[in-house]
Structures are given as structure tokens and as C-alpha cells.
N, C-alpha and C positions, 0 to 999 in steps of 0.2 A: 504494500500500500504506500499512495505518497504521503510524509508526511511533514507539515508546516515546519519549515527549519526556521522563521521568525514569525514568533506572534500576530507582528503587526504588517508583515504584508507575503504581497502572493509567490511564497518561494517557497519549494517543496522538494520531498528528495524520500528515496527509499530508506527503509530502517536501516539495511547495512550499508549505505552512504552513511545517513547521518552516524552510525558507528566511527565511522574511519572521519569524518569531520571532526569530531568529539576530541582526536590523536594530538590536533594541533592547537597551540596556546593559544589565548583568548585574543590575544591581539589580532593573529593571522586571520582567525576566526572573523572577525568584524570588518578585518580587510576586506574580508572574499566576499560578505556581506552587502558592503558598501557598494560595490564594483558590481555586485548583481542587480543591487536597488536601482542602481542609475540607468540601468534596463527597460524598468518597467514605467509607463504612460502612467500608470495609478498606482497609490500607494498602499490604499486600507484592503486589509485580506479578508477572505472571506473564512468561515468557521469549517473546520474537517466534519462530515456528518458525524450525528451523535449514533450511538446504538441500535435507538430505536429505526433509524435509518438507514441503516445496513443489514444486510441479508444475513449474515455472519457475527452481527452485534459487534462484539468487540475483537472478535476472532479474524483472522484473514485464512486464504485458501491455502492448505500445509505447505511445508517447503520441498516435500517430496511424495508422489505415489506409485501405486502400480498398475499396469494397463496389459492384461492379456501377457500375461509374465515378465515385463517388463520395466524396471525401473524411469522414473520421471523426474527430475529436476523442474524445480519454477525457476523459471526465467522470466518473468512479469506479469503482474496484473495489470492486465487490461482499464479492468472498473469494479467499484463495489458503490453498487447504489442497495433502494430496500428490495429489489425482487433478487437481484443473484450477483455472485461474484464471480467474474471469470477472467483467469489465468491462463498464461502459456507455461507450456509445461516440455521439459525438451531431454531427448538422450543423442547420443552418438545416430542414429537413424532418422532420427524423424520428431516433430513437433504436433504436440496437441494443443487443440482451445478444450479447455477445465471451466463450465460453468456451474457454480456451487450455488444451486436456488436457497430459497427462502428455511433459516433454521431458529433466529430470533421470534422471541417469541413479541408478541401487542399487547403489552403488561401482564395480564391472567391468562390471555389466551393464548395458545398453544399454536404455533404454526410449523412446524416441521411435517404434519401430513401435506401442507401447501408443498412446502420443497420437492415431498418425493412425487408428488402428483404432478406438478411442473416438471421435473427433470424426466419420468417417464413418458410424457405428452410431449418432449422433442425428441426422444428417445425414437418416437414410434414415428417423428417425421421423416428423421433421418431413416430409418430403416424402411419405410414406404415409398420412399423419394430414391433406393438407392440403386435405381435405374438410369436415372437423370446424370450427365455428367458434371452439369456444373451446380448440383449440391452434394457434399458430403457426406461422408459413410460414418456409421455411427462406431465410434472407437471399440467400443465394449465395456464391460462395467469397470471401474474404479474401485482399488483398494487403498486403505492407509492405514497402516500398521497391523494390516490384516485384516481391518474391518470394511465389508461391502459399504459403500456411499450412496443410497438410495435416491440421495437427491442430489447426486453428481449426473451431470449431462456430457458428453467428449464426444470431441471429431477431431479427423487431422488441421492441421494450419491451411487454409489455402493462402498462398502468397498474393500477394496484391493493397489496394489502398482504397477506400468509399470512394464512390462517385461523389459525395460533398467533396469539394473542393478538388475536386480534377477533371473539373467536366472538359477544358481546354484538347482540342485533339480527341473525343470521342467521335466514331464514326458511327457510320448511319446502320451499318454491320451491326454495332455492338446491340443496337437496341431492335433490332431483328432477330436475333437471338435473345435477348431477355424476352420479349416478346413470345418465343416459341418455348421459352424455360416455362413461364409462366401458362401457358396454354396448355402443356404436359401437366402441369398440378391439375388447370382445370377438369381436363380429362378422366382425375381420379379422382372425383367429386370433391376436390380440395380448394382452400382459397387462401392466399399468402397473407393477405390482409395489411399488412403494414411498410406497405412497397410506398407509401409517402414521407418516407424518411430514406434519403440519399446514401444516411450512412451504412442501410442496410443493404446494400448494392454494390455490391465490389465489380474492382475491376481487375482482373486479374491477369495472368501473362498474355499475347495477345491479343488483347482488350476483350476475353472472354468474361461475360458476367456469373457472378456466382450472388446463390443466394445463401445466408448461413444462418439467420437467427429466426423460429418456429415459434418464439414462444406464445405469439397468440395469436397464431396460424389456426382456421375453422378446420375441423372435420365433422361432418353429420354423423360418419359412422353408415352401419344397418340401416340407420332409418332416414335417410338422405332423400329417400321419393315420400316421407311425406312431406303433405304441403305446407305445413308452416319452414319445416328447416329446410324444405327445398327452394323457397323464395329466400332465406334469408343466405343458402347458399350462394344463388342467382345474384342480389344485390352486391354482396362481397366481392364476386368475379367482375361485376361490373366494376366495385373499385380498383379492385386490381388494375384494369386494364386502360382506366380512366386515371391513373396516378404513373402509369409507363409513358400513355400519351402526354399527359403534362411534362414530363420531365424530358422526353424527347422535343417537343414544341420548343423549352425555356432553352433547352442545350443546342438546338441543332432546328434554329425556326427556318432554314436554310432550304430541310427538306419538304417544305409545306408550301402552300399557295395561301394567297390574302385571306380568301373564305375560309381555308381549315383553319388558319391560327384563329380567326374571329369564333371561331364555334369553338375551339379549345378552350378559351377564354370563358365560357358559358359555364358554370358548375349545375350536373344535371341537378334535377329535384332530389335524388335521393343521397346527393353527397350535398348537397344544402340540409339536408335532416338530421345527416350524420355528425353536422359539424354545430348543431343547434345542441345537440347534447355532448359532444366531446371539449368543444372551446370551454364552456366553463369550468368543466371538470379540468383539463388543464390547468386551465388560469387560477382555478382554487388550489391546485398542488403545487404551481409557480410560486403565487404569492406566499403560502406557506413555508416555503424551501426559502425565499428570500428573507421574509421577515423571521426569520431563526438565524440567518447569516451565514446559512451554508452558500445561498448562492447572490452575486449580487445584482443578478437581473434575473428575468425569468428562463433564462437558454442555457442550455446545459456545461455550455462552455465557460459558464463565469464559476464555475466549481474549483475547488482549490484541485480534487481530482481529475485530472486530466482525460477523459472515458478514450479515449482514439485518438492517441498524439501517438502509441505506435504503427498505428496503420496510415495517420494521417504522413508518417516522415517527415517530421518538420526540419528543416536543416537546423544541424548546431553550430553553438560559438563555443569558444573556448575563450578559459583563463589558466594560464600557465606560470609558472614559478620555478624556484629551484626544490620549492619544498612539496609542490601538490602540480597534477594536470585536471585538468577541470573541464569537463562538457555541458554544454546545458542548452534546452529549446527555449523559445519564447512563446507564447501560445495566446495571445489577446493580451491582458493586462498582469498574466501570470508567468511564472516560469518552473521549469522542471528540470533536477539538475539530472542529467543522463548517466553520467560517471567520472567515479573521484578518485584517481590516486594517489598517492604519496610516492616521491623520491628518493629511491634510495640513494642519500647522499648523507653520510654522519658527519658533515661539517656542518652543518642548519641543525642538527636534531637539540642539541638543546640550545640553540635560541626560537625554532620555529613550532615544536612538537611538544604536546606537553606531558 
């Protein structure tokens, strides 16, 4: 997890960073400080979530498990909001995403049956979907320290970065194939459901789309022909397919004519209903997350937690010394140290180390 290396503003850094920070005397320390501060546009930080706002409470996702006999290192957390925390997890072969649903409990009430019920409802996307090539196979269950993780969800890494913030250079390819990714769910009375978030759209080696996050993907199941879940199947594919066109129109208005983008523009009736009961619910978990100071607007990106700075790539800066090399992103009004070492050099070690 990142964690606030100063109180009062938005600088953050893993636990075994800030370990190896801890090495060098307080002076160095406030130096490296300073020289970060003068980074950031803003100054006041916002609050690391408390507990009750993490999936994992006060816990983060282990440092090590195993997958189909094989050992896993963490090599980062992604994000830890309140539904799930998910890590990459890496050996000598190959890399998984580790999402660890819901295990904090909502004061008396108990929520770990939520977890295993979420982790097994992507479990079953992954594995109905593992036809399709550009979603994921479902890793297999999760052990740690022997014991099965009921509401651990796993798949391999696929490499790549969201379409937020990379639309530049998509071709008209890419979304002819999303297009047909998505038309294969519909086909198995499936609906993606939250293709209006960019960040859940990757782009992956030659600009192939992948789709990776299920968690509030519809299935009807057996009962898909009757009529009530079979309109509200119907409705959902509409979004679908109404949230690909939008995002091809804003990226690539190139390939359309006057008339089409005028009619993209138009939000049908049933994603004007949709958004009559979503917006305020939003905007009431917005304003809550703000006025607690976890966040300091309502977008996910004012979080002291970073959710997708590793997939986003953000280039680094560096600070270097005789005594420490130093990486770190910038990321809006925050920043994220990437990595810290110390020099081995015993001419600094005690004036610089403490």
C-alpha cells in the first residue's frame, strides 16, 4: 500500500520505501522532502482511507502466495478501495493480478460472505469467457500459508495500459475488435456492463483490446428467457454497445459522418434512466469520500492512493545523491515515490545515515 510519507501533503511511498527512508538522518530526510514539495501544484494532502474503507481494513494483500503449486511474490498493489484489493503478484514465469474482495466487516455486520461471493462471480466470468482471447483465464484458487482464499479472484497480467489516457494513435481496428469482444459476451446471454469507464479497457500489444474487471458484469443464468431478466439483459447490451460507440465517436470522430456524431450525441431514453438513479448515488459517495478527506474532489485521482499509475506509466524523475537514488511519478497534485536506494558508499554513512 502507498503510504503518506508527510502528513501534510500528497507524497507517498510503499512500507519498505519508507523502511529504507527511515536509514537516513533527519536532515537528509527533509532535504528529499523539500525537493519533492517543490513538485507539487498543491500543497494540502488528502487522508489515506480509514478501515472502514478498505476491503482488507487495516490488512493489505500478503506478501507472498501460492497458485497451482507455485510460489508468488507481491510486486504491487494496484489499489485498495472498500470492494477489493488487488495486487500483482510475480515469480521467475509469469505474473498475476490478486484481487482480494471484500473481508472488513460495517461495524456488526459481517461481510466476508460478500468477499467470497464477489471473488466466485468473477471467478465464473473468467472461466465462461475462456474462449475469448482477449479476456483472461482464471488463474486457479489461491493459497496463503496453506489456507484456501475464498474471496481471492486471479488471472495472468495482461500487459498493456487503459485507454484513459492513451486514446492518441488508436485505430479504427482497435474498436472493431472491442466491438466483436463484446458481441461474443452478448452471445452468451452476458453483459459487460461497465465499458463506460476507459480505465477498464486496455490496450494491449498491438493495440488489441482486453477486457479484465467482471465485477458487476450481469449474468441471468437458467433463467435469462424470462421476461423480466431478459429485458433487463437486453437494456444492459444496449449499454454496452452505446458506451463502445461513445468512446469511438470522442477518440476517432474521424470515422463518422456529421449525422452519426449528431445522433451519438443523443443519450437514448434508457441511459437517460440509468443515469437518473446512478448520478446521485455517485455524487453521494463522492461527496462523502471528500468531506472525510480521503479525496479532494470527487475523481478518483485526487486519492492519496494512486488506483492505475502502474498501468497508466507515468514517466519518472529522479533525485540522486551520493547517499540515496531516488524515482518518483507525478500524478495530478500528488506524487508517488517508485524507488529508493541507498549508496553504498561509507564515506556519507555517518554524516548522511542514521
Amino acid at each position: 500500500m502507498q503510504q503518506a510519507l508527510d502528513p501534510n501533503y500528497s507524497i507517498t511511498a510503499s512500507e519498505e520505501i519508507l523502511k529504507k527512508l527511515a536509514q537516513l538522518s533527519k536532515p537528509l530526510q527533509q532535504t528529499i522532502l523539500t525537493q519533492l514539495k517543490e513538485q507539487l501544484p498543491i500543497h494540502k494532502t488528502t487522508k489515506p482511507r480509514p478501515a472502514l474503507f478498505r476491503a482488507l481494513g487495516d490488512n493489505e494483500p500478503p506478501p507472498k502466495l501460492v497458485c497451482q503449486g507455485n510460489v508468488y511474490q507481491r510486486k504491487e498493489i494496484l489499489k485498495h478501495d472498500s470492494w477489493a484489493a488487488t495486487a500483482i503478484y510475480m515469480n521467475s514465469e509469469q505474473q498475476l493480478v490478486c484481487k482480494f474482495n471484500r473481508q472488513q466487516a460495517i461495524g456488526f455486520i459481517p461481510m466476508r460472505w460478500l468477499g467470497r461471493r464477489l471473488a466466485a462471480r468473477e471467478r465464473w466470468f473468467f472461466q465462461r469467457l475462456s474462449a475469448c482471447a482477449s479476456v483472461p483465464d482464471d488463474a486457479g484458487d489461491i493459497y496463503v500459508n496453506d489456507q484456501y482464499q475464498e474471496h481471492v479472484a486471479a488471472h495472468p497480467f495482461i500487459p498493456g495500459v487503459p485507454l484513459k489516457g492513451h486514446e492518441e494513435g488508436i485505430s479504427a481496428e482497435f474498436f472493431i475488435q472491442l466491438h466483436a469482444l463484446v458481441e461474443q459476451f452478448h452471445s452468451l446471454n452476458l453483459a459487460y456492463v461497465d465499458l463506460n469507464k476507459r480505465e477498464n479497457i486496455i490496450v494491449g500489444p498491438q493495440q488489441k483490446p482486453y477486457l479484465i474487471d467482471f465485477q458487476i458484469s450481469y449474468r441471468p443464468g437458467g433463467l435469462a428467457r424470462l421476461w423480466p431478466l431478459k429485458l433487463i439483459l437486453s437494456l444492459l447490451q444496449k449499454i454496452d454497445i452505446y458506451h463502445i460507440n461513445k468512446h469511438h465517436t470522442r477518440i476517432r470522430p474521424q470515422d463518422f459522418s456529421a449525422s452519426q456524431l449528431a445522433r451519438a450525441q443523443q443519450k437514448p431514453l434508457f441511459i437517460r434512466c440509468y443515469r437518473l438513479l446512478q448520478v446521485p448515488l455517485r455524487n453521494l459517495r463522492r461527496g462523502l469520500l471528500t468531506r472525510l478527506g480521503i479525496r479532494k474532489s470527487g475523481k478518483a485521482d485526487s486519492e492519496v492512493f494512486l488506483e492505475d499509475a502502474v498501468r497508466q506509466q507515468l514517466p519518472k524523475q529522479h533525485l540522486n545523491s551520493e547517499a540515496f537514488q531516488l524515482s518518483y511519478q507525478v500524478h495530478g497534485d500528488s506524487i508517488i515515490i517508485c524507488a529508493f536506494n541507498l549508496v553504498d558508499n561509507p564515506i556519507i554513512h555517518d554524516t548522511e545515515l542514521g
